[in-house]
VMD Tcl script that draws the C-alpha trace (Angstrom):
set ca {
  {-20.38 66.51 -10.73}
  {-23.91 66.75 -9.27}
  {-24.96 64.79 -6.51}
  {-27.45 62.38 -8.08}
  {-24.18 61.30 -10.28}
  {-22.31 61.02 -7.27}
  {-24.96 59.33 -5.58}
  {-25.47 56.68 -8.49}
  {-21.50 55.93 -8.86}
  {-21.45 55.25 -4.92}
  {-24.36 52.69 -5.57}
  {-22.07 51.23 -8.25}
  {-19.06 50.99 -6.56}
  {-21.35 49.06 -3.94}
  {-23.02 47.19 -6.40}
  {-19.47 45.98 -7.58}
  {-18.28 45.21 -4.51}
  {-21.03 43.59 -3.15}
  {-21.34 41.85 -6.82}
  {-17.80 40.53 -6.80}
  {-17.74 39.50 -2.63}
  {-21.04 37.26 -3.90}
  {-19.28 35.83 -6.97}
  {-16.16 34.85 -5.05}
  {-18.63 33.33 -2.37}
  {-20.12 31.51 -5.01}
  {-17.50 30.36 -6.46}
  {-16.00 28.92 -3.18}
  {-18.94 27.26 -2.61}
  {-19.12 25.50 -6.10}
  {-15.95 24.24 -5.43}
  {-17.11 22.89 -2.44}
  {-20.23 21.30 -3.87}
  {-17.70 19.94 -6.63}
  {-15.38 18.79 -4.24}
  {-18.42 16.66 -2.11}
  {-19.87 15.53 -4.98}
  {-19.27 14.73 -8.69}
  {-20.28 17.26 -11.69}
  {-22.61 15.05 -12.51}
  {-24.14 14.57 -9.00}
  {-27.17 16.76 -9.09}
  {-28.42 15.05 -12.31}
  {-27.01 11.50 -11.65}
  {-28.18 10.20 -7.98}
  {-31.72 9.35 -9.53}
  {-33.04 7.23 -5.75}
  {-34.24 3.74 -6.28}
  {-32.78 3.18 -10.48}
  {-31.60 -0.15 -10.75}
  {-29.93 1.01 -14.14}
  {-27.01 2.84 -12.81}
  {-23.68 1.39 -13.37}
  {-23.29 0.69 -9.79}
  {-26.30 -1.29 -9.95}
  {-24.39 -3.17 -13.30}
  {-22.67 -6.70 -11.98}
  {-21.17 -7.23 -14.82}
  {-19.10 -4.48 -14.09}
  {-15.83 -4.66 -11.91}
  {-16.46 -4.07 -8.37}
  {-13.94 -0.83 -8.17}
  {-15.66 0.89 -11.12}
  {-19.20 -0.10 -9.01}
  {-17.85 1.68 -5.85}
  {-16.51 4.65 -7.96}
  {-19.76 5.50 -9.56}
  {-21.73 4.71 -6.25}
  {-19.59 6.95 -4.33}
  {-20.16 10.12 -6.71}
  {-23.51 10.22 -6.18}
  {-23.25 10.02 -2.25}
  {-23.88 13.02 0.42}
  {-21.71 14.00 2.73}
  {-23.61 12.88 5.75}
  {-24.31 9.59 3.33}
  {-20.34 8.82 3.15}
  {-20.29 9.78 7.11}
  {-22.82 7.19 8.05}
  {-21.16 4.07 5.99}
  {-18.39 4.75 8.46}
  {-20.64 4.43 11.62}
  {-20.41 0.77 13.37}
  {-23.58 0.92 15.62}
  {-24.49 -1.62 18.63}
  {-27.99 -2.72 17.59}
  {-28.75 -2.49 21.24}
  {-28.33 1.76 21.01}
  {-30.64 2.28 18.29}
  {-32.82 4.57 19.35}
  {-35.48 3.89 16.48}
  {-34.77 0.96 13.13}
  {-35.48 3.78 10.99}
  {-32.29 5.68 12.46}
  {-30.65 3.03 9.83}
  {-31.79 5.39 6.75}
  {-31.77 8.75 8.62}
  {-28.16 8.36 9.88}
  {-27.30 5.99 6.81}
  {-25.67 3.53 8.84}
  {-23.56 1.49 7.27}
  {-23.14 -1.35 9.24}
  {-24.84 -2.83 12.98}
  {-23.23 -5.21 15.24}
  {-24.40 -7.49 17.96}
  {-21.91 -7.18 20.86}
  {-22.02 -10.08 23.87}
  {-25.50 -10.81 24.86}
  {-26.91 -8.53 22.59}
  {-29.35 -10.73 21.12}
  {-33.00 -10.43 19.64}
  {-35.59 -11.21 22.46}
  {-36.61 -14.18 20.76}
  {-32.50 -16.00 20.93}
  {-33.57 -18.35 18.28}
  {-32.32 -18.85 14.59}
  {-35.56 -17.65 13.51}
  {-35.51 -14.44 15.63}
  {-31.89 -13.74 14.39}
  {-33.31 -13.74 11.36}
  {-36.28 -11.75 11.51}
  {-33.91 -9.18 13.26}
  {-31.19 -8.95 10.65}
  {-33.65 -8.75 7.82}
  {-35.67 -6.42 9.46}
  {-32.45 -4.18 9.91}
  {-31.60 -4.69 6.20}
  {-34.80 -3.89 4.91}
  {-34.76 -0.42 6.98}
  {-31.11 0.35 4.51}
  {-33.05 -0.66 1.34}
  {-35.03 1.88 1.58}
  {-32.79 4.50 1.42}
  {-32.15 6.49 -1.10}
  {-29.21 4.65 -3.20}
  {-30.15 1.36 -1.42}
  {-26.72 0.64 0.31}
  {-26.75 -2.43 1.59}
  {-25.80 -3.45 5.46}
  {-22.67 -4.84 6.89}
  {-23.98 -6.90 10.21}
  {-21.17 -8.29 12.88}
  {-20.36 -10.01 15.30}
  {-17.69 -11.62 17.72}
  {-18.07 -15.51 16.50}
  {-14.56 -16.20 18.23}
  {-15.32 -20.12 18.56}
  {-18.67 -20.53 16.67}
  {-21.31 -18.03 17.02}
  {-22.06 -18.07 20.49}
  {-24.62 -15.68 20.99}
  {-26.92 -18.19 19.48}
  {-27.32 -20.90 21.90}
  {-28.20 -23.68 19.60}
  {-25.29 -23.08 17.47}
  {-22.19 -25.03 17.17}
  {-19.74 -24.15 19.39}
  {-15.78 -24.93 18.64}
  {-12.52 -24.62 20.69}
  {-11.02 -21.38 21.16}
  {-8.12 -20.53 19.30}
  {-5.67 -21.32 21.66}
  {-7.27 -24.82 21.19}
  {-6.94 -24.73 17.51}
  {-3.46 -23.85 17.99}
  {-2.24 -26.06 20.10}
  {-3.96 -28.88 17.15}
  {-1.95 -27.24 14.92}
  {-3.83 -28.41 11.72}
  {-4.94 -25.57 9.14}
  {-7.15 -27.72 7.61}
  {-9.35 -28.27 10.39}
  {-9.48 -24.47 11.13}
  {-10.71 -23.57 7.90}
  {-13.61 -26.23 8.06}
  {-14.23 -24.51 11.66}
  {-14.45 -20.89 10.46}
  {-16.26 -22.13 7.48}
  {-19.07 -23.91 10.02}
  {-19.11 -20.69 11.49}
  {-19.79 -18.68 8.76}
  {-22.49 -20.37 7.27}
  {-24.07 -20.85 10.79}
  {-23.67 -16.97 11.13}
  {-24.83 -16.09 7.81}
  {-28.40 -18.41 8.51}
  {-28.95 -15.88 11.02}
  {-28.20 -13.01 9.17}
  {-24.82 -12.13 10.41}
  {-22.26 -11.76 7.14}
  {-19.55 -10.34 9.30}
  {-17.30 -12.11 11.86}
  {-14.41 -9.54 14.41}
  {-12.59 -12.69 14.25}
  {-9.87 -14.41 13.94}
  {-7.13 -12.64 16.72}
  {-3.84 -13.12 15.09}
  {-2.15 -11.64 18.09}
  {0.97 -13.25 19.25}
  {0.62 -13.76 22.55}
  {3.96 -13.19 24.63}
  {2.55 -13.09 28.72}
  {0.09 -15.82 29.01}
  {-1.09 -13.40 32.27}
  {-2.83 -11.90 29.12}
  {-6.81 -12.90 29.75}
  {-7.27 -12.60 26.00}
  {-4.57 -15.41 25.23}
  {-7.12 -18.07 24.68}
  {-8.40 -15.89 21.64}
  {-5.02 -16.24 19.85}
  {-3.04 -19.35 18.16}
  {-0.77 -18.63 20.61}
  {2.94 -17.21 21.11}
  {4.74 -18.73 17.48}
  {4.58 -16.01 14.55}
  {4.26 -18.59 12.42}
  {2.01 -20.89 13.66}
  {-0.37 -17.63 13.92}
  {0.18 -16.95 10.46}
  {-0.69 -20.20 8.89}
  {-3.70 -20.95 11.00}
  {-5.05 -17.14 10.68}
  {-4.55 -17.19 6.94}
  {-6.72 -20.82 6.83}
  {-9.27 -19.20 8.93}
  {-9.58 -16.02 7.04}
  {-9.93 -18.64 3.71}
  {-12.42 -21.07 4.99}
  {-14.65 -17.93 6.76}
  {-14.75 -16.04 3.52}
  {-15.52 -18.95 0.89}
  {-12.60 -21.21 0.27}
  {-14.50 -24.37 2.23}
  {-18.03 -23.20 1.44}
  {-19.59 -22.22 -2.12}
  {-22.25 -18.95 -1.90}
  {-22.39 -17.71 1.73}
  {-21.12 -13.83 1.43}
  {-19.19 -13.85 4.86}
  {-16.07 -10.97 5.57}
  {-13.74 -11.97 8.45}
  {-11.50 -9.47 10.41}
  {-8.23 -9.65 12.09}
  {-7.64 -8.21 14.76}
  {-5.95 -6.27 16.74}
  {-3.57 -4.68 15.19}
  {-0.85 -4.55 15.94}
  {1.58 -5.73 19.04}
  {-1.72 -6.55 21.44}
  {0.06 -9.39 22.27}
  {3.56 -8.01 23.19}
  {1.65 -5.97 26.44}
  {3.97 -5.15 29.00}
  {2.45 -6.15 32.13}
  {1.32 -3.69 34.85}
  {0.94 -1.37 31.54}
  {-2.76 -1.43 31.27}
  {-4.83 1.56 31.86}
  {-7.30 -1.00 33.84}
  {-5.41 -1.95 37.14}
  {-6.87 -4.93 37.50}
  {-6.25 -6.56 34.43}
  {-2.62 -5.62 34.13}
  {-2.04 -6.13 30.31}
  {-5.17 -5.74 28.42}
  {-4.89 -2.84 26.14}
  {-1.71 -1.83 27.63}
  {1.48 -0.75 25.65}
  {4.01 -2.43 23.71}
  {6.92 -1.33 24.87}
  {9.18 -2.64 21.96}
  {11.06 -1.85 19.07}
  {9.91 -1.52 15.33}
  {12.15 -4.36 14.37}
  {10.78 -6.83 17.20}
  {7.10 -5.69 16.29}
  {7.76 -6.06 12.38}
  {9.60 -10.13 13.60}
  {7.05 -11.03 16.06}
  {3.63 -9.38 15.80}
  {3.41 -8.54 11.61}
  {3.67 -11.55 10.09}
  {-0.07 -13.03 10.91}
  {-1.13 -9.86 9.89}
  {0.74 -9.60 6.42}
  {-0.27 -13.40 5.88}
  {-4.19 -12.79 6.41}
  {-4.01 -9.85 4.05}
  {-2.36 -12.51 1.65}
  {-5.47 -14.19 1.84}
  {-7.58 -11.51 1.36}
  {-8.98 -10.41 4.48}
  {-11.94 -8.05 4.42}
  {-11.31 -5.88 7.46}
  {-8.40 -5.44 9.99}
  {-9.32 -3.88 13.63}
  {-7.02 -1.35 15.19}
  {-6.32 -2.35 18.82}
  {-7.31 -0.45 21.71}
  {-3.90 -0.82 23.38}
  {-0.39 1.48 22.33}
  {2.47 1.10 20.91}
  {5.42 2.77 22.75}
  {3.06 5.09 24.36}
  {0.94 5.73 21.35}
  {-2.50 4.51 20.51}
  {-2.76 2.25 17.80}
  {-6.21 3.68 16.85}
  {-4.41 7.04 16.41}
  {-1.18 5.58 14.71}
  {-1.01 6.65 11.09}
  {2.31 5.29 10.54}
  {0.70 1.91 11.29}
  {-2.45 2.22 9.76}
  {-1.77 3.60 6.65}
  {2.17 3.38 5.98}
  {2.06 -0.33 7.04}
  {-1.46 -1.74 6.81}
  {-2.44 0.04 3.43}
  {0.94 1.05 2.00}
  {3.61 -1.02 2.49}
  {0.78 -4.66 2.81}
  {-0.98 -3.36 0.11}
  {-3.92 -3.63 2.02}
  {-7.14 -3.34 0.28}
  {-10.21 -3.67 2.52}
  {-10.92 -1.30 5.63}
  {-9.55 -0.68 8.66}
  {-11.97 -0.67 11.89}
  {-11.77 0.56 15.20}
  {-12.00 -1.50 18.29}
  {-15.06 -0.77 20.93}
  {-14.85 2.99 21.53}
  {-11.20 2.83 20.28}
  {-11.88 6.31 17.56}
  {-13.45 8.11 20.75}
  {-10.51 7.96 23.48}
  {-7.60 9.27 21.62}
  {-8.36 12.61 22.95}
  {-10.05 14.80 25.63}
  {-12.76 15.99 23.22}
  {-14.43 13.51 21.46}
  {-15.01 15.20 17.97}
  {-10.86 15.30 18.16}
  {-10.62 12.10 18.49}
  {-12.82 11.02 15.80}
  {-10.78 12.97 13.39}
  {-7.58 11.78 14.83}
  {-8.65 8.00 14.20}
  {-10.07 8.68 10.50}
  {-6.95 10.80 9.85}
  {-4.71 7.73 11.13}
  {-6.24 5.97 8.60}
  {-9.79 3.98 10.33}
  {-12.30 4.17 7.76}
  {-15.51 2.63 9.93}
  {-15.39 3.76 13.74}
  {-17.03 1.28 16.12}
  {-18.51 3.47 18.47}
  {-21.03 1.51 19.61}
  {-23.52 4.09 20.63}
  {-23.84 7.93 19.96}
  {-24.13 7.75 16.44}
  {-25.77 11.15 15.94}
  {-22.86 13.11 17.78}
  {-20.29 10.90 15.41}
  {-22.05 12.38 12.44}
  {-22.35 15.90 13.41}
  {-18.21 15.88 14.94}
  {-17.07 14.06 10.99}
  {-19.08 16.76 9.28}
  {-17.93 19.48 11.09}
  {-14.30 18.35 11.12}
  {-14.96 17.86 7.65}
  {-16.24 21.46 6.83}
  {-13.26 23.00 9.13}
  {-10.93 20.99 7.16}
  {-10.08 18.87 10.21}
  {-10.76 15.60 7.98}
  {-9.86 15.87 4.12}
  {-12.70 15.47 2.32}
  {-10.38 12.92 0.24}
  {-9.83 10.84 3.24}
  {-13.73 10.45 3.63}
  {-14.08 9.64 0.37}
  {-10.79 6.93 0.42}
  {-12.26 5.38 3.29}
  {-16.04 4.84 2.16}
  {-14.52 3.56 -1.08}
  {-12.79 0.60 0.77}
  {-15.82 0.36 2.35}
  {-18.24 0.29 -0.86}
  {-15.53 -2.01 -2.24}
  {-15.78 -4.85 0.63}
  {-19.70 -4.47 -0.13}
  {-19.64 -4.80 -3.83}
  {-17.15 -7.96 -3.41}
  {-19.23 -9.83 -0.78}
  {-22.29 -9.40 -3.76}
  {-24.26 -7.84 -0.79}
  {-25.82 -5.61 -3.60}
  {-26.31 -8.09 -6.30}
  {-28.59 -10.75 -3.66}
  {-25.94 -13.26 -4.75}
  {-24.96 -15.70 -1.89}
  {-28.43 -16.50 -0.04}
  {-28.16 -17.07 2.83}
  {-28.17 -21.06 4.07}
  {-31.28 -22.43 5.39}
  {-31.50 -21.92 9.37}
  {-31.14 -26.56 9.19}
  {-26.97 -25.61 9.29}
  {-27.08 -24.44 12.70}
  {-26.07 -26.82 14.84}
  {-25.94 -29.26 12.54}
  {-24.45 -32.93 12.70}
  {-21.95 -32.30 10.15}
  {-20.64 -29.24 11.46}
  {-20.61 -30.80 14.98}
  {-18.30 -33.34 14.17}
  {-16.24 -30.75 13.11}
  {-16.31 -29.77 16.64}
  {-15.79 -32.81 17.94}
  {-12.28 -33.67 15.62}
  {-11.28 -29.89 16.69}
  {-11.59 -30.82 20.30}
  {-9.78 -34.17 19.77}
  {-7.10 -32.35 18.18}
  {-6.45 -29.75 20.22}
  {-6.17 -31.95 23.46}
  {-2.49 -31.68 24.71}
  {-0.75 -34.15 26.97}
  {1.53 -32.24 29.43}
  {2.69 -35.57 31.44}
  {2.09 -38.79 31.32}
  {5.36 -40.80 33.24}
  {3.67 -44.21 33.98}
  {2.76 -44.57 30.10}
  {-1.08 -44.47 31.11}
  {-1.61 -43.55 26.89}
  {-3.05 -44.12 25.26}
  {-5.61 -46.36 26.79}
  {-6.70 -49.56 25.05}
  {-9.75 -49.81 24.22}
  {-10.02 -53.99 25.36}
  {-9.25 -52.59 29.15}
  {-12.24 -53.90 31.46}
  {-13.89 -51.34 33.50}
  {-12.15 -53.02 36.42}
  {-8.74 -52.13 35.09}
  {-9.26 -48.66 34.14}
  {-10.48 -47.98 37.55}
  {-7.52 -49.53 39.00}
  {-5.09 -47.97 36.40}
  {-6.65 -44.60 37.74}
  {-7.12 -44.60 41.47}
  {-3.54 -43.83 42.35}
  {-4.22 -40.49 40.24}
  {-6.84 -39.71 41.80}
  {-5.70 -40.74 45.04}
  {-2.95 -37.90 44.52}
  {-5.19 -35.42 43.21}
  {-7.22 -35.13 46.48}
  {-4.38 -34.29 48.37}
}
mol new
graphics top color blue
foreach p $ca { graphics top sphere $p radius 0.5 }
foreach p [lrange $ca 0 end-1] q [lrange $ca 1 end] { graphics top cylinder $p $q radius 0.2 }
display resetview
């Protein structure tokens, strides 16, 4: 054999290896491209075309999400799991860079002009940044409207929960979360971290005002009203998702268990078995889900020395398994970022647990690159991504956020008569008489001034001393 022959059968050989290590690496990476996206994805995402079937409301809202979802990014699925303080955006447009999927407002965290004309100039303003994105997802925006929606100060403000339970009357609490939600959704917020269906068991607890109080029951009927009357069983054509929260076994905090000396039980760790926790704590839970509950928020605290956030067996066995649960789970206020030392480990942890939208408040960029890389190690299933934007895309295409169904009410509900007097029965209600041995009560209503002074100087006599 001569040397040019030996020469050109060496460049062969090369050209075969080399040939076949390229068609293996292209081969691996059009799986991967098949696995992110759809066969059809190159061809099919077609930006801003109102004729997909996703854009089709006559279709069911699971076939909607399906087809929406194959014609998503990577980072696109990544940022409809983002929950992003308003307050830490650095720029609006971040909405369709980072395609955020929803924005919150936490305490105080209010537009500079705190009227219900600034709210919504700020909300719409937000939304309109998400429209312009590429497939147009719509935005989720929250808030904590525990007792009306309080940021707002001429809104209509209710008792809290532990007032509503103590009146005991589910009617009345579905009229209040309805008020609420149509108060909330004048000023663009569609998304209430409300009601707490904890059952509280310490009233040391400083959160206990937040729940119904320490009866499983009691906690279930009155959570299941308010999840009704906030989402659209008391008012017609207000898109409005509620959340309970915090699941699960907040309220069964051993005291002097809380990472936060000072507060002694909050977020601390339920140091209790799985039968007490499925008697006690589960049964608001499984009744709001009944009801059809949007969202559910993993607490911050533990269960038997494990996070909740982190807790598949919770989240996903319980919650989405054996509840059937069909909306998305959230995390609490940094609750997917302190399961772990290093934060990209602890986002993974809480998405593989089961949380499908990580409140984080701010850092949003660092959340996107840690999911995608934990996603391109194999850290995160690509499936899981894709399970949990689905449930997210779901809630969205059952709210009609996409469709422009639901208007929002005129900013004239806002503190209006009608939804004060609400407030008023709720407070009437939920007034409890601990004592009254000289059979004071009720007073009559012919008493002269004289006599009621009489009647109540011995009382206050005694209270001064």
């Amino acid at each position: 054999m001569s040397s040019q022959s030996a020469i050109i059968i060496v460049l062969l050989a090369g050209l075969l290896l080399f040939g076949g290590s390229l068609l293996l690496f292209v081969l691996r990476e059009a799986e991967q491209v098949s696995e992110y996206y759809s066969a059809s994805w190159v061809a099919g995402r077609r930006c801003g075309d109102n004729s997909l079937p996703y854009r089709d409301f006559a279709l069911p809202p699971q076939e909607r999400a399906k087809d929406l979802l194959s014609r998503m990014t990577l980072e696109e699925k990544i940022g409809q799991m983002a929950l992003v303080e308003r307050g830490s955006l650095v720029e609006a447009d971040d909405i369709g860079r980072y395609h955020l999927g929803a924005l919150f407002s936490g305490g105080g965290s209010n537009p500079a002009d705190n009227t219900p004309e600034g709210w919504k100039k700020m909300t719409s303003e937000y939304r309109e940044k998400a429209a312009e994105s590429c497939l147009g997802i719509p935005l989720l925006y929250g808030a904590d409207a525990v007792h009306g929606f309080g940021n707002l100060p001429s809104a209509t403000i209710f008792p809290q929960a532990i007032g509503l339970g103590a009146a005991g009357d589910a009617q009345l609490a579905a009229e209040a979360a309805a008020a609420t939600a149509e108060e909330a959704a004048a000023a663009g917020v569609n998304w209430n971290f409300f009601p707490s269906v904890d059952v509280a068991k310490d009233v040391r607890w400083g959160r206990t005002y937040e729940t119904f109080g320490s009866d499983p029951r009691r906690a279930a009927i009155l959570g299941a009203a308010y999840v009704k009357g906030f989402q659209g069983e008391k008012h017609a054509g207000v898109n409005s998702m509620a959340t309970v929260k915090h699941f699960i076994g907040s309220g069964a905090a051993a005291w002097g268990s809380s990472p936060d000396s000072a507060s002694g039980i909050d977020q601390g760790d339920s140091a209790i078995g799985e039968e007490e926790l499925r008697r006690e704590q589960l049964p608001p839970f499984t009744a709001a889900v009944d009801a059809g509950v949007g969202s559910v928020m993993a607490g911050l605290g533990s269960w038997n020395g494990e996070k909740l956030t982190g807790n598949r067996y919770l989240i996903t066995d319980i919650l989405k398994e054996e509840l059937d649960f069909v909306g998305f789970a959230v995390s609490d206020w940094y609750g997917a970022s302190g399961l772990a030392d290093d934060e990209c480990e602890s986002f993974a942890m809480a998405i593989n647990a089961g949380v499908d939208m990580a409140m984080i408040p701010s850092g949003y960029p660092r959340f996107a690159s840690c999911v995608k890389e934990a996603v391109k190690n194999g850290d995160i299933p690509l499936s899981r991504i894709n399970e949990a934007v689905f449930r997210i895309l779901l809630a969205k295409f059952a709210m009609g956020l996409f469709d422009g169904s639901g208007q929002a009410p005129d900013l004239s509900v806002i503190g209006s008569p009608e939804h004060r007097e609400i407030a008023r029965e709720a407070v009437r209600k939920s007034l409890v008489l601990l004592k009254d041995p000289e059979g004071m009560l009720p007073l009559s209503k012919d008493l002269s001034r004289r006599k009621r002074r009489h009647r109540g100087g011995p009382c206050r006599r005694r209270c001064r001393r």
